[in-house]
C-alpha positions in Angstrom: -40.8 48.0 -102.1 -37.2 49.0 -101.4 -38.3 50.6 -97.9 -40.0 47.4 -96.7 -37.2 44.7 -97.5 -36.4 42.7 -94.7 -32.6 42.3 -93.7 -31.8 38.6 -94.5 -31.9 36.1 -91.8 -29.2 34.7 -89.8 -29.1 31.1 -91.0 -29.4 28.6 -88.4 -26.4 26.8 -86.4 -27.4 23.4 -89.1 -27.1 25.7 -92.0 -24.3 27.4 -90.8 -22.0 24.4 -89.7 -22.9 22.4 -92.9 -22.1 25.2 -95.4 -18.9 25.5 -93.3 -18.1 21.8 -93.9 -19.0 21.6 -97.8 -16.5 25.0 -98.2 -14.0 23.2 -96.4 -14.4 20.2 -98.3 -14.8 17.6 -96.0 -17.4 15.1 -95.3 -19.2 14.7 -91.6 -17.1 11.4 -90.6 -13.8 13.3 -91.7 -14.7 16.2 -89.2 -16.1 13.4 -86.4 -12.1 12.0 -86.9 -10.5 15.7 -86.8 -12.7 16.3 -83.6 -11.9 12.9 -81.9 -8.1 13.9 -82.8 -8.5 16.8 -81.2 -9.8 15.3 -77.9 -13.4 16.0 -78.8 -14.7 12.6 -79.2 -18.0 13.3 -81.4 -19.8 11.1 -84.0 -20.6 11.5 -87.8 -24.3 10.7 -86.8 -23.9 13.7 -84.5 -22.6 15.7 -86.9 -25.7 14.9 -89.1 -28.0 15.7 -86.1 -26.6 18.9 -85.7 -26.8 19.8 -88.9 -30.5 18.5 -89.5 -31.0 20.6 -86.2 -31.8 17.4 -84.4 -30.7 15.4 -80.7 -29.2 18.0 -77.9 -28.1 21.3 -79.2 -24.6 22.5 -79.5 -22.7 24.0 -76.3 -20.4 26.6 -77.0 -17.3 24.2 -76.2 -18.3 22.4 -79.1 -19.2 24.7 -81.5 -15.8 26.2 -80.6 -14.1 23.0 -81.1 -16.3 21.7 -84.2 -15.0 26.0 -86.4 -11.2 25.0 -85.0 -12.0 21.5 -86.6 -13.0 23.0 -89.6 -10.1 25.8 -89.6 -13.3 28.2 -90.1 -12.2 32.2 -90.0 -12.6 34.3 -86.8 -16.0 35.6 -88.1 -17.3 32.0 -89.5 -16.2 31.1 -85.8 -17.9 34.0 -84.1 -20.9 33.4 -86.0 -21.2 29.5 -85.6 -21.3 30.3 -81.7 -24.0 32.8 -82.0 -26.0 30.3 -83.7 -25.3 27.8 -80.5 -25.8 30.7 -78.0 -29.3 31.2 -80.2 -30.6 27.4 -79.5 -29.3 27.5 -75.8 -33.0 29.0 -75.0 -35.5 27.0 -73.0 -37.1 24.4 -74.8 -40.8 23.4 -73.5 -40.8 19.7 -75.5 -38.8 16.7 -75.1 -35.8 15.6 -77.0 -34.8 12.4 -78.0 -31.1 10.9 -78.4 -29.4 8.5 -80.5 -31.2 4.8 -80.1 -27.9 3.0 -80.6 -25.7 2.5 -77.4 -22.7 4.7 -78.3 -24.1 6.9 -79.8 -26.1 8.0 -76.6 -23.5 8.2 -74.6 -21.5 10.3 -76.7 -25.3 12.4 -76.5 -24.9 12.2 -73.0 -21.5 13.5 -72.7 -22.7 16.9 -74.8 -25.2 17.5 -72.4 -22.9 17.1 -69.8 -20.0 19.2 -70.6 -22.2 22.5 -70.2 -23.2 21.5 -66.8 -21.8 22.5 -63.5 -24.1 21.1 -61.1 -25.7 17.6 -61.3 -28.0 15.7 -59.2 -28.6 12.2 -60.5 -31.1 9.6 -58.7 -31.2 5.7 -60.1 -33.9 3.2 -58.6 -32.2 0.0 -60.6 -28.6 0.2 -61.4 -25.3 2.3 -60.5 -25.2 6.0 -61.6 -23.3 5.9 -65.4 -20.8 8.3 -64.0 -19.9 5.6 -61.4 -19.9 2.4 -63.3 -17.1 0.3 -63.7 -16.3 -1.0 -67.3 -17.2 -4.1 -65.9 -20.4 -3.4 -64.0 -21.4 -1.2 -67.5 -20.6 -4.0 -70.0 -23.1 -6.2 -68.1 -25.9 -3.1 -67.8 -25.2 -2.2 -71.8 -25.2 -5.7 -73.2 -28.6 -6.7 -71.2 -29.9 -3.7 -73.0 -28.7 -4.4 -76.2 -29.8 -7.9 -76.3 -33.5 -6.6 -75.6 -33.0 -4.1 -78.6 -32.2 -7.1 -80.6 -34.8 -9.0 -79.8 -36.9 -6.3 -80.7 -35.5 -5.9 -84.1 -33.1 -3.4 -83.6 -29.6 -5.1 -84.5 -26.4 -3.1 -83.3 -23.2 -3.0 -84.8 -20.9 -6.2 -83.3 -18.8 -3.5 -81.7 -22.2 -1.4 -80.4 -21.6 -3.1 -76.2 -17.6 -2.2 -76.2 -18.0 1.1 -77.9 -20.6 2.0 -75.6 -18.9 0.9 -72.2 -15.8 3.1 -73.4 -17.7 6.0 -74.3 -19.5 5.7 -70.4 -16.5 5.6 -69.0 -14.9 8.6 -70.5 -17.3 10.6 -70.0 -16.6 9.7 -65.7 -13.4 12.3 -66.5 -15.9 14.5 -65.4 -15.8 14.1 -62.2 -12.4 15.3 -61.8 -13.1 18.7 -62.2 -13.3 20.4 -59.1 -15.6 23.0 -60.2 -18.2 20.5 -60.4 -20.8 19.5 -58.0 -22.4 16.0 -58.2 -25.0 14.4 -56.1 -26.0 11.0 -56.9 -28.9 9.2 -54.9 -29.5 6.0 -55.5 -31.4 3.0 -54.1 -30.0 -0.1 -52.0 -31.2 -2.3 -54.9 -28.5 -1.3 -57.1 -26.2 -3.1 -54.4 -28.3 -5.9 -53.5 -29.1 -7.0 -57.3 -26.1 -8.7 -58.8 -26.3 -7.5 -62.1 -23.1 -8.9 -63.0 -21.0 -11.6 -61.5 -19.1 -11.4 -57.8 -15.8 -10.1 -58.1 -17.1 -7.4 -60.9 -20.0 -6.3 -58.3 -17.2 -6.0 -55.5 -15.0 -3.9 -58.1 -18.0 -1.8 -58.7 -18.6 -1.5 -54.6 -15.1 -0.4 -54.3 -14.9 2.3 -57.3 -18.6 4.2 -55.5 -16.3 4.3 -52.0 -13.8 5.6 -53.7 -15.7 8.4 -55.8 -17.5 9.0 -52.8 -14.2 10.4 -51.3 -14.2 13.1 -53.3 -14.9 16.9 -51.6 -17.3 17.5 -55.1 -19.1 14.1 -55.3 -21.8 13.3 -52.9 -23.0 9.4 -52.6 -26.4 8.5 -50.9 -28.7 5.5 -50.7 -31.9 5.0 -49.8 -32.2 1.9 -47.8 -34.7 -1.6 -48.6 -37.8 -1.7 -46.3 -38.5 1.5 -45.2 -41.5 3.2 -45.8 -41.2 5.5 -48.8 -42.2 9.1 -49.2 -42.4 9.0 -52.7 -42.4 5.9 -54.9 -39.0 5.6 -57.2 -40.3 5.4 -60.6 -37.5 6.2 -62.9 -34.1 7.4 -63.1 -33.4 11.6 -63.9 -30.6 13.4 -64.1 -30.9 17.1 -62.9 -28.1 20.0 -64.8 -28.0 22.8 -63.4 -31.5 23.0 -61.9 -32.9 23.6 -65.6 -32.1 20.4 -67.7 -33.5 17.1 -67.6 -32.5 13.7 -68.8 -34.3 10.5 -68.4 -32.4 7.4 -69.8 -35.4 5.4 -71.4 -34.9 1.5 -73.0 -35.1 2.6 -76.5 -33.2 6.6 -76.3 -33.0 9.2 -74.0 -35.2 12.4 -73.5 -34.3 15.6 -72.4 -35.5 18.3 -71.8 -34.4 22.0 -70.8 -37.5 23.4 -68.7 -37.2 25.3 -65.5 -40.8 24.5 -64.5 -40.3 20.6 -65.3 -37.1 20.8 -63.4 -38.7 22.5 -60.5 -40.9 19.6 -60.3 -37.7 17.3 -60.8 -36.0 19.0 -58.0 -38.7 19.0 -55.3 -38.7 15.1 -56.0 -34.8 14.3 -55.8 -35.0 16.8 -52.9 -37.4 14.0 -51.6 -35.6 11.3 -52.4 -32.7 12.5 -50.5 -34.3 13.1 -47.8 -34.9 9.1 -47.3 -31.4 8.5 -48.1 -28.3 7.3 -46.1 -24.9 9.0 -46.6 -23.2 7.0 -44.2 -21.9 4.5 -46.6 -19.0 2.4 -44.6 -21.5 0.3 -43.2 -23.8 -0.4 -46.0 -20.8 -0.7 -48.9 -18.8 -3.1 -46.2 -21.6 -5.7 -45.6 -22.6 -5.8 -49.8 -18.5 -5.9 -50.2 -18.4 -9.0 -47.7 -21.5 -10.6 -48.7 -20.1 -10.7 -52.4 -16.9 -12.0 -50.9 -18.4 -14.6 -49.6 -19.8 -15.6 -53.0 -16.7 -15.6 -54.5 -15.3 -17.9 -51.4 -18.2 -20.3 -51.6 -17.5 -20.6 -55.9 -21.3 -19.7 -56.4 -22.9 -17.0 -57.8 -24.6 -14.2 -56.6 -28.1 -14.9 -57.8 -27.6 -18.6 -56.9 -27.1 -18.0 -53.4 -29.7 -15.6 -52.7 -28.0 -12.2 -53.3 -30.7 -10.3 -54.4 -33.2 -8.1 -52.5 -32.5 -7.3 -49.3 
């Protein structure tokens, strides 16, 4: 029986991180603060995920960050980010993220950091990684009132912490190694989703992301014929991971033939689009101006569709 013992097997990146963490005696929301400290915002509930091999798997940044955290030994390290390097394979299922509001964005942001290339399309509201505080806060706390009323109650903090989160993770864009290309429709200008002077804030921050040499803003304009109907927001990483932001979570989804699909569509999509945006950006920016001069609101005086 000697001769036919099998070598032990490498525990998992769960196993691993959580044997790591009860040696080192602390508890998940201790090494959430020492990561957050370290400039590594992550959650206790992500912690938990990780180690109950659930949510978006670990990127080698943060299994780096999460050993240094944990003052783990050069080989505890080495091994924790072979175990990440392991679950970076193709997945063929979707995964779902964190239902409460923070929490997803902090989800988000994982996903994120790993990526280099991103091409983003939103039928309905502002890309996340160009909404203003302001413009998110209204977006967030529509959603979370919905939750509610569906018997999903939030922490009191849940809208704040979840507009703060969305807008660090817009630090993103100021890395000039990364390429982003958001499409997005002419509704998300013409629906006042929050008052005036917040939707002319929000106008002014897409002009001035769109000056970037990495960030690339398009819209595809009301009353033209489509190509392709806009069903639903995606987010396309790399050309090989998806994420659609859904009502109740997220899903993604790391699958190079689903992304194919994914890209022939935003490929579409763009292909309707407008990148001249002084025109279109001046007349919502005036229009809203006007609003604001006439002391009514957007909604009241017709500033939807259109």
């Amino acid at each position: 029986m000697n001769g036919d013992t099998a070598a032990p097997r490498e525990p998992g990146f769960g196993a691993l991180l959580k044997q790591l963490r009860t040696s080192a005696r602390i508890t998940g929301s201790g090494l959430a603060d020492r990561l957050k400290a370290a400039r590594f915002p992550t959650s206790q509930s992500r912690i938990s995920r990780l180690e109950t091999g659930k949510g978006a798997p670990p990127t080698q940044d943060e299994a780096r960050a999460i050993a240094a955290a944990l003052r783990a030994d050069p080989e505890s390290t080495a091994r924790l980010m072979e175990a990440a390097q392991r679950l970076q394979q193709p997945a063929s299922t979707w995964e779902q993220s964190a239902a409460a509001l923070a929490e997803r964005q902090l989800d988000t942001e994982q996903i994120e950091q790993k990526a280099r290339l991103f091409k983003v399309f939103q039928p309905a509201v502002v890309v996340g990684l160009l909404q203003t505080s302001g413009y998110a806060g209204a977006v967030l706390s529509a959603l979370q009132d919905v939750m509610t009323r569906a018997g999903r109650p939030a922490p009191v903090m849940a809208v704040p912490d979840a507009v703060s989160a969305r807008v660090h993770r817009q630090a993103i864009l100021f890395d000039p190694d990364r390429q982003f290309d958001f499409v997005m429709s002419e509704d998300v200008l013409s629906d006042p989703v929050c008052p005036p002077e917040e939707m002319l804030a929000q106008i002014g921050h897409i002009r001035q992301a769109a000056e970037r040499e990495n960030v690339s803003v398009s819209f595809i304009p009301s009353g033209r014929p489509l190509r392709i109907p806009l069903f639903h927001g995606f987010s396309l990483l790399d050309d090989s991971y998806l994420f659609v932001d859904l009502f109740g979570a997220g899903l993604a989804k790391q699958d190079k033939v689903e992304a194919r699909l994914y890209q022939h569509v935003f490929d579409a999509l763009k292909e309707q689009a407008v990148a001249d945006l002084d025109e279109l950006l001046t007349r919502y920016s005036r229009r809203y101006a006007g609003f604001l001069l006439a002391g009514g609101s957007a909604a009241a005086e017709g500033g939807g569709r259109g």
